[in-house]
N, C-alpha and C positions, 0 to 999 in steps of 0.2 A: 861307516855310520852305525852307531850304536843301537839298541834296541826303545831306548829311552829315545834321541834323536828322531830314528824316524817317526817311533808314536805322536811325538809332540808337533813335526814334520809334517803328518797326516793330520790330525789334531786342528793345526794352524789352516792347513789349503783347504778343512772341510768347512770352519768357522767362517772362513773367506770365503768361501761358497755361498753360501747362508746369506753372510752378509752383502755379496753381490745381488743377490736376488730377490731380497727383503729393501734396500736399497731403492728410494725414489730418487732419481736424479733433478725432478721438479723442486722436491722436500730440500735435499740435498744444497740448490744453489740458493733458496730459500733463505735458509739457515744461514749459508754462508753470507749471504747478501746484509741479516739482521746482524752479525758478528761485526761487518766492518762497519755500520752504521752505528752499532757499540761502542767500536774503537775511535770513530769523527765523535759522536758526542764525548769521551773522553775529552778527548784535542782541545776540545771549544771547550768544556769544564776544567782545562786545566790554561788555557790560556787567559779565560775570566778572572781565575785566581791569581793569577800572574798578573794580570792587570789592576786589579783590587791592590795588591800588595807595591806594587808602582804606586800610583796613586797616594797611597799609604805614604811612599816615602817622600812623594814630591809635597803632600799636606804638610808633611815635619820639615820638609825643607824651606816651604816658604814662612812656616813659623821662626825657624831659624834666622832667616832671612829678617824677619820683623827683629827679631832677637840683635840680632846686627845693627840695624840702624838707630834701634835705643840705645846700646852700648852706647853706640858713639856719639849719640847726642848726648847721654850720660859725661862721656870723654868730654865736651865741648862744653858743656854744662861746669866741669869741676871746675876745668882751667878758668874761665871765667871767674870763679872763684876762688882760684887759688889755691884752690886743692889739687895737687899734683898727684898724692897720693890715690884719692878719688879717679880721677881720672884715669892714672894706669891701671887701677882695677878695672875699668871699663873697660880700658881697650884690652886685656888679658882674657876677660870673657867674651869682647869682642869676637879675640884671636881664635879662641876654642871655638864659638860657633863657628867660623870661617871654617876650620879645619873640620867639623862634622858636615858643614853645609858640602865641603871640596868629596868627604868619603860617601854623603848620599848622593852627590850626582856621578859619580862612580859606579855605584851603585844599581841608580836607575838609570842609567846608560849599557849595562850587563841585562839589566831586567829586559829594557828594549830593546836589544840585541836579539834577548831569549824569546822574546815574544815575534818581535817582525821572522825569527827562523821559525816560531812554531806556528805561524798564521801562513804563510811559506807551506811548511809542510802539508799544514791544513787544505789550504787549498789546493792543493797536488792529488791530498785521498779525497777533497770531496769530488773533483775530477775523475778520479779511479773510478770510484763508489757508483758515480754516474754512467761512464762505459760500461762498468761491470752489470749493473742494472742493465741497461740497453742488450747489453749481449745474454745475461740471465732470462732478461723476456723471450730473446730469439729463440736463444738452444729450448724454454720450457713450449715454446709451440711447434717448433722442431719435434722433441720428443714426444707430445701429445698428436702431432699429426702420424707418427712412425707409431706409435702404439696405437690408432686407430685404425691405420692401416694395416698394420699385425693382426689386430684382430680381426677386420675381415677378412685376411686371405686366408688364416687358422679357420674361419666359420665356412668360406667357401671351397677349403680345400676337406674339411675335416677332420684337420689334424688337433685340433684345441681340445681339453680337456672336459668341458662339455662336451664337443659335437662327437665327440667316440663314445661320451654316454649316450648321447641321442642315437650314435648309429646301430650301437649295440643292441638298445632297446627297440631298434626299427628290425634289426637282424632278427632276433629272440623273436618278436611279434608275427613278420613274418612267417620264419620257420615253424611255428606255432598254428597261426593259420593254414600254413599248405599242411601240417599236420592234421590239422581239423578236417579242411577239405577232403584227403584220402582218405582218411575215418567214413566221414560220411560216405563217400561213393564206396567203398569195400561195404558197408553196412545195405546199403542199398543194393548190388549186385551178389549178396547174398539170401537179401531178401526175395528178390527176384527171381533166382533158381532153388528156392526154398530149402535154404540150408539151415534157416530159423523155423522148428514150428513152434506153433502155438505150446505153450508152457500148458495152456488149460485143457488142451484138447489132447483124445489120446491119436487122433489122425494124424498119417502123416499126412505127404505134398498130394502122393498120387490117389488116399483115398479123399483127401478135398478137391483134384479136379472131376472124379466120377461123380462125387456126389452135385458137383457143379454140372452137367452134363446133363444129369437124371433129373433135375430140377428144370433144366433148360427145355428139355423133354415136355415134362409133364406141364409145364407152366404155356406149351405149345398146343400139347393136347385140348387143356381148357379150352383153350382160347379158341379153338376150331369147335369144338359143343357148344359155345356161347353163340358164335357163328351161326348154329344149325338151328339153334333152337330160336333166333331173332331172324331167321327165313334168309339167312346171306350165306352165300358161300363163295370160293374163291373160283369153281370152275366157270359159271356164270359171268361173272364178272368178265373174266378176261376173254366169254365168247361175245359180249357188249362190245366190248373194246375193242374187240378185231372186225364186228361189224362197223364198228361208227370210225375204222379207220378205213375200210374197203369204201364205205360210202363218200368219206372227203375223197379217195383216189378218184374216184367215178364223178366228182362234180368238179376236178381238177383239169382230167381230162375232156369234159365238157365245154368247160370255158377256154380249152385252149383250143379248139376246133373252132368253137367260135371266133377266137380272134382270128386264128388264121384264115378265114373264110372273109371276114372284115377287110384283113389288110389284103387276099385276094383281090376283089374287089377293087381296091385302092391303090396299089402301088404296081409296078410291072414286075416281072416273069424275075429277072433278076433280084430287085429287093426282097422277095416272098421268099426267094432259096437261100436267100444270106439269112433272113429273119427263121426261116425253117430250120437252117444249118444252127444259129445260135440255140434256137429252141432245146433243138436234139440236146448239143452240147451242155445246156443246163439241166434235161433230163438223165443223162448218162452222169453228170456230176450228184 
C-alpha cells in the first residue's frame, strides 16, 4: 500500500469516525422514513397521471364510438338514396374509426395493465412504509431509552465528560482547602510559640512574658493597698471563716448526740448500735 493509499485509507476511517458519532440514529431513521413517503407519493402521482391519460383515451374512444354509428347511419342514409357512392364513403370512415377505436383499447388495456401493477406495487410500499414506521418508533425509543441510561451510569459512575469536570473541580477544591487548613494551623502554632513578633515592637517572646509577669505583679500589689486602705484584708477573712466553720462542726455534733439520745430512748440496745454503726460510717465518709 502506497503512501497516497494509506493517507486517504486513514483520511476515510477518520471521516467515518466523525460521522459515527455526529450521527443520530433517531434523525437518521427519520429521514429515511420521509424519503420512502417521497417515493409512495411519487407512485400515487404517477398512477393519477396514468389514469388521467386512460381516461383520456377512453373519452376519444367513445367519441369514436359516436363517430361509428353516424357513419353508418350515413351508410343506410345513402343507400336509401341511391347513392352508393355516399354510402361507401361512410362506411370507409366507418372502417378507420373502427380500426382507431380497435388500437385505443389496446391501448387502454396496456394503460390498465400498467396501472392495476403500479397500484400493486403501491400498496406493497404503502405496507412497507407502515412496518417500517412501526419498527422506526421502536428502535427510536429503544435508543432514547439506551442513551438515558448511558447517561446515568456515565453520571453515576463519573466517567462522562462533565462529571470528570465536576470531579476535577471537587479534587482542585479540595486540595485547595486542606491547603488552606495547614496554612492556618502552621500559622497558628507559630504564633503560639512566638515565632512571629510583633513587626512594631522591638520585644521579643521572652521580654513580653517578663513584662507580662511584672504587670501581674504590680496589678497584685494594688490591689492588696486598695484592700488595706477600705479596712479588708485577706488574713482576717480566712480567720472568720475557719471560725464560722468550727462553729457549724460544734452544732453538727450537738444535734447528733441529740438524736442518738432520742432514738436511745426509743428503740432497743440493737437498733441504737446499727443506727450508731451507720452514723460512724457516714462520719468516717
Amino acid at each position: 500500500m502506497g503512501i497516497l493509499s494509506r493517507a486517504s485509507y486513514v483520511i476515510r476511517s477518520k471521516l467515518n469516525s466523525l460521522l459515527n458519532r455526529a450521527e443520530d440514529p433517531s434523525e437518521t431513521l427519520d429521514y429515511s422514513y420521509e424519503k420512502m413517503r417521497d417515493e409512495l407519493q411519487q407512485v400515487k402521482q404517477g398512477i393519477a397521471d396514468l389514469t388521467t391519460q386512460k381516461k383520456r383515451l377512453e373519452i376519444q374512444k367513445r367519441r369514436l364510438e359516436e363517430n361509428v354509428e353516424k357513419h353508418n347511419d350515413q351508410a343506410r342514409e345513402a343507400v336509401r338514396q341511391d347513392r352508393e357512392d355516399l354510402a361507401r364513403k361512410a362506411l370507409e370512415k366507418k372502417k378507420a374509426k373502427m380500426n382507431q377505436i380497435e388500437q385505443l383499447e389496446s391501448q387502454i388495456a396496456q394503460l390498465q395493465g400498467t396501472q392495476d401493477n403500479l397500484v400493486e406495487k403501491k400498496n406493497e410500499l404503502q405496507s412497507r412504509i407502515e412496518e417500517f414506521r412501526t419498527k422506526k418508533e421502536t428502535m427510536k425509543a429503544r435508543y432514547e431509552a439506551a442513551e438515558a441510561s448511558s447517561r446515568v451510569s456515565e453520571a453515576m459512575s463519573g466517567v462522562g465528560d462533565e462529571m470528570e469536570d465536576v470531579t476535577m473541580a471537587l479534587e482542585r477544591a479540595e486540595e485547595r482547602t486542606e491547603e488552606m487548613e495547614a496554612r492556618s494551623q502552621a500559622m497558628d502554632e507559630l504564633r503560639d510559640i512566638g515565632a512571629f513578633d510583633d513587626a512594631l515592637s522591638d520585644q521579643d517572646s521572652i521580654d513580653r512574658e517578663l513584662e507580662s509577669v511584672r504587670t501581674s505583679g504590680e496589678v497584685d500589689a494594688e490591689l492588696e493597698t486598695l484592700k488595706a486602705e477600705m479596712g479588708k484584708s485577706t488574713a482576717p477573712a480566712e480567720t472568720e471563716t475557719e471560725a464560722e466553720s468550727e462553729s457549724a462542726e460544734a452544732d453538727l455534733d450537738a444535734q447528733l448526740d441529740a438524736e442518738l439520745e432520742e432514738m436511745e430512748a426509743n428503740v432497743g440496745d440493737e437498733e441504737v448500735e446499727a443506727e450508731l454503726e451507720e452514723l460512724k460510717n457516714e462520719e468516717e465518709q
